[in-house]
N, C-alpha and C positions, 0 to 999 in steps of 0.2 A: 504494500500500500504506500509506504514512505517512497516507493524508486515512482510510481504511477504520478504521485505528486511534483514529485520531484521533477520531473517530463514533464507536465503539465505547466508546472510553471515555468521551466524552459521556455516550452514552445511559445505561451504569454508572451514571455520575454521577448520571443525573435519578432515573433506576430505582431506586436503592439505596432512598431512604426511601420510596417507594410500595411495595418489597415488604417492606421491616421493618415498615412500617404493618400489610398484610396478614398475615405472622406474628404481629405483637404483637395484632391482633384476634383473629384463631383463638385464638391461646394465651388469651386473656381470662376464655375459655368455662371454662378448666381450672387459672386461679391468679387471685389477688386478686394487686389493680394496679391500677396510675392507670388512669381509662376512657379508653377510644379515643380521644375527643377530643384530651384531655390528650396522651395519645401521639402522636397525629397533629401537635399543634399544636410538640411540641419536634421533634418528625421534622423537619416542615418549616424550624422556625425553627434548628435546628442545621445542615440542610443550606444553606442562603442559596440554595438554586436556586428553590425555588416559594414562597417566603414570601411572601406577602401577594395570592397570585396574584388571587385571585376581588376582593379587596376592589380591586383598582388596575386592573382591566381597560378602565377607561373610559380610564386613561392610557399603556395601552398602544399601542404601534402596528401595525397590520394584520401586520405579519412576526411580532410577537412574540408574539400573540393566535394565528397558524396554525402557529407553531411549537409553542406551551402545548395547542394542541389536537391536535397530533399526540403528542405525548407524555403526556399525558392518555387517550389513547385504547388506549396501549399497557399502560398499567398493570395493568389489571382480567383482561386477554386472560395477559399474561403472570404474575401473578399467579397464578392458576389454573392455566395449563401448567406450571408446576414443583412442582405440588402432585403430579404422578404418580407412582406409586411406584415405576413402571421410570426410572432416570435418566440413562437415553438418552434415552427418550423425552421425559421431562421438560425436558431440554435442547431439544431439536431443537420439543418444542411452543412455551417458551419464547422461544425463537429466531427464529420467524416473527414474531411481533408486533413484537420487537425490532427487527428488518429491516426491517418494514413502516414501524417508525418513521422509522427512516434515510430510507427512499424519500420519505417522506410529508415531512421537515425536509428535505431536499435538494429538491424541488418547490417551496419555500417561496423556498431561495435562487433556486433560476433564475426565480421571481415576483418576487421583492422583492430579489436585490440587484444588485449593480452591479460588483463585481470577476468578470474573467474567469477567475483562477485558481478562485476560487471556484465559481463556475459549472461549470468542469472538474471540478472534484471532485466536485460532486452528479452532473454526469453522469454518472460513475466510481460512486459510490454507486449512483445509480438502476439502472444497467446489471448491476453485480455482488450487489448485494443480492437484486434480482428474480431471478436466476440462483440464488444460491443460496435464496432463497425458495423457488421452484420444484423444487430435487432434495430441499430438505427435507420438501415433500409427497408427492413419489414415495417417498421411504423412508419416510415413517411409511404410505403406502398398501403398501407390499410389507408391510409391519410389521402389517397390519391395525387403525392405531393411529389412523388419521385420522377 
């Protein structure tokens, strides 16, 4: 339960300024404001998690390149699922990409690292994430929302 959390609030973590990005571009459309760029580039640089990602990827290493690409991937997906105006649903669309990401950063450690607690715990991730990934699609299918 503490490694579940633990993940979660990571993923928070990475997520937060990819979806303030996203609101602050929508909103763009409907106030004067620094352009997107601008926004995007203190998002990043206030958060210290993706700063400088694209420019330093040559000195990244294979864990931390498959890590920035599973969390990159989660952005755009989730992004868009909390745009719904039911916010159940908005959640629970939200919610699978999130998860997906977990599964996707916990594959990453059982590739690339080397402690076996560690390793326990993406297995624990991957196990429960995909469980509940999976009843979050049965419900938005009874829901007629998927």
């Amino acid at each position: 339960m503490k490694s579940l959390i633990l993940i979660v609030t990571a993923a928070v973590a990475i997520a937060g300024p990819a979806l303030a990005q996203a609101q602050s571009s929508s909103q763009q459309h409907h106030t004067t404001g620094a352009p997107a760029a601008t926004a995007q580039g203190q998002m990043m640089h206030g958060s210290g998690m993706m700063q400088g990602a694209g420019a330093q990827a040559g000195n990244q290493s294979e864990a931390t390149k498959a890590y920035s690409a599973a969390v990159d991937k989660m952005h755009a997906p989730m992004a868009q699922a909390i745009q719904n105006a039911d916010p159940d649903i908005a959640f629970v669309k939200g919610m699978i990409p999130h998860h997906q990401s977990a599964v996707d950063m916990a594959k990453v450690v059982l590739q690339y690292g080397k402690d076996e607690q560690a390793k326990k715990w993406a297995t624990d991730v991957i196990r429960e994430q995909e469980r509940e990934i999976g009843e979050m699609r049965a419900w938005l299918r009874a829901k007629g929302a998927e």
